[in-house]
C-alpha positions as CSV (number, residue, x, y, z in Angstrom):
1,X,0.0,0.0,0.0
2,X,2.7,2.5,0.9
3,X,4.6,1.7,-2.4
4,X,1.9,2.2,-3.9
5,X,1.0,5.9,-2.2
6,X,4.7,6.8,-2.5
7,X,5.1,6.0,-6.4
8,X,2.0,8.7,-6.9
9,X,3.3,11.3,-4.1
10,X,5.6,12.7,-1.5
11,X,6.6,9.8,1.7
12,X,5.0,12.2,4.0
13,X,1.9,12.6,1.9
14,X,2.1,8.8,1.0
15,X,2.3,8.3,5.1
16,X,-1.2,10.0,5.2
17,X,-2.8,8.0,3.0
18,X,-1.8,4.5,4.5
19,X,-3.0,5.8,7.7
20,X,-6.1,7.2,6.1
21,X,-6.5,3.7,4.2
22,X,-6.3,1.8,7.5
23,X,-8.5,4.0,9.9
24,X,-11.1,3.3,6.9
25,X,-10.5,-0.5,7.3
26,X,-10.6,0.0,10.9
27,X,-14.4,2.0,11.0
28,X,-15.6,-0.5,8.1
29,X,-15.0,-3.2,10.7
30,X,-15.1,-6.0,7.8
31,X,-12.5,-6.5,4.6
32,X,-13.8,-8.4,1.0
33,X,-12.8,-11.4,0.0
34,X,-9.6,-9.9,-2.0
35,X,-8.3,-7.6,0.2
36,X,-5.3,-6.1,-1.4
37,X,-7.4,-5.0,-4.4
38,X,-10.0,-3.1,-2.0
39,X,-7.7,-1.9,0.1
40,X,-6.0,-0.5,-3.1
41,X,-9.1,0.7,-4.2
42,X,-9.5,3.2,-1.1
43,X,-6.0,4.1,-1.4
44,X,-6.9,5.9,-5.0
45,X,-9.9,7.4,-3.6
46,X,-7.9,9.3,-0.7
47,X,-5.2,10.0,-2.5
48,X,-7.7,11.0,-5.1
49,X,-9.5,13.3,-2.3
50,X,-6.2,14.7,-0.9
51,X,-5.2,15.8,-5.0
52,X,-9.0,17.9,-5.0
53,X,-8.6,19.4,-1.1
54,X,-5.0,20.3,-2.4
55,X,-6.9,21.5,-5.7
56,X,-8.8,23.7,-3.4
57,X,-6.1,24.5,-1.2
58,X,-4.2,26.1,-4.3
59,X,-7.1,28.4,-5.6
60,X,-8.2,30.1,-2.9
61,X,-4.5,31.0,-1.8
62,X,-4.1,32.2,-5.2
63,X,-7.5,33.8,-5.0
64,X,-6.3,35.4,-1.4
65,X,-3.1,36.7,-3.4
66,X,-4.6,38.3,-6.5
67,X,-7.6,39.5,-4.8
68,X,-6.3,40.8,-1.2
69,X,-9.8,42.1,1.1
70,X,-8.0,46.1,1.9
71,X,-8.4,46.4,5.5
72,X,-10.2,49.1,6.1
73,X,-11.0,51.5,9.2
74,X,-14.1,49.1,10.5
75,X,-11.7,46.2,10.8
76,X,-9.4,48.2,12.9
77,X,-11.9,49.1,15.1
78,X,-13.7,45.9,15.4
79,X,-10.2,44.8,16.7
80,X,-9.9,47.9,19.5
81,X,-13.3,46.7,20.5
82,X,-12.8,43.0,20.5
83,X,-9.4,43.9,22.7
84,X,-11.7,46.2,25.3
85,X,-13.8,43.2,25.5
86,X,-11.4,40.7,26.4
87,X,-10.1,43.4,28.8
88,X,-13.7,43.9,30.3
89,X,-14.1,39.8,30.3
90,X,-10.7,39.8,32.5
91,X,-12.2,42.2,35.1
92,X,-15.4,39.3,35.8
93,X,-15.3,37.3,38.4
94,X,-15.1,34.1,37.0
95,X,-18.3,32.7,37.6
96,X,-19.8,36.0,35.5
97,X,-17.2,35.1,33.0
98,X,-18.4,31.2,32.3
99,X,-22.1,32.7,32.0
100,X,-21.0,35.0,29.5
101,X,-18.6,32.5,27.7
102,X,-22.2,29.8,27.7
103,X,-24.1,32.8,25.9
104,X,-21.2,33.7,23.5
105,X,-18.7,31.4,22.6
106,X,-20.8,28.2,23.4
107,X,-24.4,29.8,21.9
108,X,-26.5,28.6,24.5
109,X,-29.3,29.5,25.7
110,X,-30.7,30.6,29.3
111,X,-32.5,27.4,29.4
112,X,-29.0,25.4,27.9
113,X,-27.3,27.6,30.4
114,X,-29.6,26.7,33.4
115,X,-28.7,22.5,32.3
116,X,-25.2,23.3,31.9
117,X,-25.2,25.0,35.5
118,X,-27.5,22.5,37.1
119,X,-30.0,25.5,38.1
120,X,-33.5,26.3,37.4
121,X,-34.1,28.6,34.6
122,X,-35.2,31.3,36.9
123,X,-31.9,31.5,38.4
124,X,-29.9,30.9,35.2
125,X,-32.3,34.0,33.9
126,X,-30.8,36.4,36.9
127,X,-27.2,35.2,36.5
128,X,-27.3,36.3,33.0
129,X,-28.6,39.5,33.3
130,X,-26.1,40.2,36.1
131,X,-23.1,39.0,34.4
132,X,-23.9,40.9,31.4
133,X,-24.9,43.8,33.6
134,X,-21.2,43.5,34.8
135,X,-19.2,42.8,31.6
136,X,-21.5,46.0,30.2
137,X,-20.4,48.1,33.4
138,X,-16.2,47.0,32.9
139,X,-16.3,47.9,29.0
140,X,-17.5,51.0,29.4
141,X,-15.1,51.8,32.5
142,X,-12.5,50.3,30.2
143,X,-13.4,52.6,27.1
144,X,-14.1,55.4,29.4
145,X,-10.6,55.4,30.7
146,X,-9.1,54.9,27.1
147,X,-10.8,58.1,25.4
Protein backbone atom coordinates (compact mmCIF):
# COMPACT_ATOMS: atom_id res chain seq x y z
CA UNK A 1 0.00 0.00 0.00
CA UNK A 2 2.75 2.50 0.91
CA UNK A 3 4.56 1.67 -2.45
CA UNK A 4 1.90 2.23 -3.89
CA UNK A 5 0.99 5.94 -2.15
CA UNK A 6 4.69 6.83 -2.50
CA UNK A 7 5.11 5.99 -6.35
CA UNK A 8 2.01 8.75 -6.87
CA UNK A 9 3.25 11.27 -4.13
CA UNK A 10 5.65 12.68 -1.46
CA UNK A 11 6.58 9.82 1.71
CA UNK A 12 5.01 12.23 4.03
CA UNK A 13 1.88 12.61 1.86
CA UNK A 14 2.13 8.75 1.04
CA UNK A 15 2.31 8.27 5.07
CA UNK A 16 -1.16 10.04 5.23
CA UNK A 17 -2.75 8.02 2.97
CA UNK A 18 -1.75 4.54 4.46
CA UNK A 19 -2.98 5.78 7.68
CA UNK A 20 -6.13 7.18 6.11
CA UNK A 21 -6.49 3.72 4.18
CA UNK A 22 -6.31 1.79 7.48
CA UNK A 23 -8.50 3.97 9.86
CA UNK A 24 -11.08 3.32 6.87
CA UNK A 25 -10.55 -0.51 7.26
CA UNK A 26 -10.59 -0.04 10.88
CA UNK A 27 -14.38 2.03 11.04
CA UNK A 28 -15.56 -0.48 8.13
CA UNK A 29 -14.99 -3.20 10.70
CA UNK A 30 -15.09 -5.96 7.78
CA UNK A 31 -12.50 -6.53 4.65
CA UNK A 32 -13.85 -8.42 1.02
CA UNK A 33 -12.82 -11.44 0.00
CA UNK A 34 -9.58 -9.90 -1.95
CA UNK A 35 -8.30 -7.58 0.22
CA UNK A 36 -5.25 -6.12 -1.39
CA UNK A 37 -7.40 -5.05 -4.37
CA UNK A 38 -9.99 -3.13 -1.96
CA UNK A 39 -7.69 -1.94 0.08
CA UNK A 40 -5.98 -0.53 -3.08
CA UNK A 41 -9.10 0.65 -4.22
CA UNK A 42 -9.51 3.15 -1.06
CA UNK A 43 -6.02 4.13 -1.39
CA UNK A 44 -6.94 5.86 -5.01
CA UNK A 45 -9.91 7.42 -3.62
CA UNK A 46 -7.93 9.28 -0.66
CA UNK A 47 -5.16 10.02 -2.54
CA UNK A 48 -7.65 10.98 -5.09
CA UNK A 49 -9.52 13.34 -2.29
CA UNK A 50 -6.19 14.69 -0.86
CA UNK A 51 -5.24 15.81 -5.04
CA UNK A 52 -9.04 17.88 -5.03
CA UNK A 53 -8.60 19.40 -1.07
CA UNK A 54 -5.00 20.34 -2.40
CA UNK A 55 -6.90 21.53 -5.71
CA UNK A 56 -8.84 23.67 -3.37
CA UNK A 57 -6.08 24.55 -1.15
CA UNK A 58 -4.21 26.10 -4.27
CA UNK A 59 -7.06 28.39 -5.56
CA UNK A 60 -8.16 30.11 -2.86
CA UNK A 61 -4.47 30.96 -1.83
CA UNK A 62 -4.11 32.15 -5.24
CA UNK A 63 -7.51 33.80 -5.03
CA UNK A 64 -6.29 35.42 -1.42
CA UNK A 65 -3.07 36.73 -3.44
CA UNK A 66 -4.65 38.27 -6.54
CA UNK A 67 -7.57 39.52 -4.80
CA UNK A 68 -6.29 40.78 -1.23
CA UNK A 69 -9.85 42.14 1.15
CA UNK A 70 -8.01 46.09 1.85
CA UNK A 71 -8.35 46.40 5.47
CA UNK A 72 -10.19 49.08 6.11
CA UNK A 73 -10.99 51.53 9.20
CA UNK A 74 -14.13 49.14 10.53
CA UNK A 75 -11.69 46.17 10.83
CA UNK A 76 -9.35 48.24 12.89
CA UNK A 77 -11.94 49.15 15.13
CA UNK A 78 -13.74 45.91 15.37
CA UNK A 79 -10.18 44.80 16.73
CA UNK A 80 -9.86 47.95 19.46
CA UNK A 81 -13.29 46.72 20.54
CA UNK A 82 -12.79 43.03 20.46
CA UNK A 83 -9.39 43.86 22.69
CA UNK A 84 -11.73 46.19 25.33
CA UNK A 85 -13.84 43.21 25.51
CA UNK A 86 -11.40 40.67 26.41
CA UNK A 87 -10.15 43.40 28.76
CA UNK A 88 -13.67 43.95 30.25
CA UNK A 89 -14.06 39.79 30.31
CA UNK A 90 -10.65 39.81 32.49
CA UNK A 91 -12.22 42.20 35.11
CA UNK A 92 -15.42 39.25 35.83
CA UNK A 93 -15.32 37.33 38.37
CA UNK A 94 -15.10 34.06 36.98
CA UNK A 95 -18.26 32.69 37.57
CA UNK A 96 -19.84 36.03 35.45
CA UNK A 97 -17.22 35.13 33.01
CA UNK A 98 -18.45 31.24 32.34
CA UNK A 99 -22.05 32.66 31.98
CA UNK A 100 -21.03 35.03 29.51
CA UNK A 101 -18.55 32.49 27.71
CA UNK A 102 -22.22 29.79 27.70
CA UNK A 103 -24.06 32.78 25.90
CA UNK A 104 -21.22 33.69 23.54
CA UNK A 105 -18.67 31.42 22.60
CA UNK A 106 -20.81 28.19 23.43
CA UNK A 107 -24.40 29.76 21.85
CA UNK A 108 -26.51 28.63 24.52
CA UNK A 109 -29.33 29.51 25.70
CA UNK A 110 -30.75 30.61 29.30
CA UNK A 111 -32.55 27.39 29.37
CA UNK A 112 -28.97 25.36 27.90
CA UNK A 113 -27.30 27.56 30.45
CA UNK A 114 -29.61 26.70 33.41
CA UNK A 115 -28.74 22.54 32.27
CA UNK A 116 -25.21 23.27 31.95
CA UNK A 117 -25.21 24.99 35.50
CA UNK A 118 -27.47 22.54 37.08
CA UNK A 119 -30.03 25.49 38.11
CA UNK A 120 -33.47 26.30 37.37
CA UNK A 121 -34.10 28.55 34.64
CA UNK A 122 -35.21 31.29 36.93
CA UNK A 123 -31.85 31.48 38.43
CA UNK A 124 -29.90 30.90 35.25
CA UNK A 125 -32.26 34.00 33.89
CA UNK A 126 -30.85 36.40 36.92
CA UNK A 127 -27.20 35.17 36.55
CA UNK A 128 -27.31 36.28 33.01
CA UNK A 129 -28.61 39.46 33.31
CA UNK A 130 -26.13 40.16 36.14
CA UNK A 131 -23.07 39.01 34.39
CA UNK A 132 -23.93 40.87 31.44
CA UNK A 133 -24.94 43.80 33.61
CA UNK A 134 -21.16 43.46 34.84
CA UNK A 135 -19.19 42.78 31.62
CA UNK A 136 -21.50 46.04 30.17
CA UNK A 137 -20.37 48.10 33.37
CA UNK A 138 -16.21 46.96 32.92
CA UNK A 139 -16.35 47.86 28.96
CA UNK A 140 -17.48 51.02 29.43
CA UNK A 141 -15.07 51.78 32.55
CA UNK A 142 -12.49 50.31 30.21
CA UNK A 143 -13.37 52.65 27.14
CA UNK A 144 -14.10 55.42 29.42
CA UNK A 145 -10.61 55.43 30.72
CA UNK A 146 -9.06 54.92 27.09
CA UNK A 147 -10.84 58.05 25.42
Amino acid sequence: MYRYARARMPAAEAEDVVAEVFAITWRKGEVPDNPRAWLLGVARRVMANQARARHRRTALVERVRTHPAPAGADDVRLVGELDELTRAMDLLRPADREVIALLAAAELTTAEVAQVLGCTTALAATRVHRARRRLRAAYDRLTEEGA
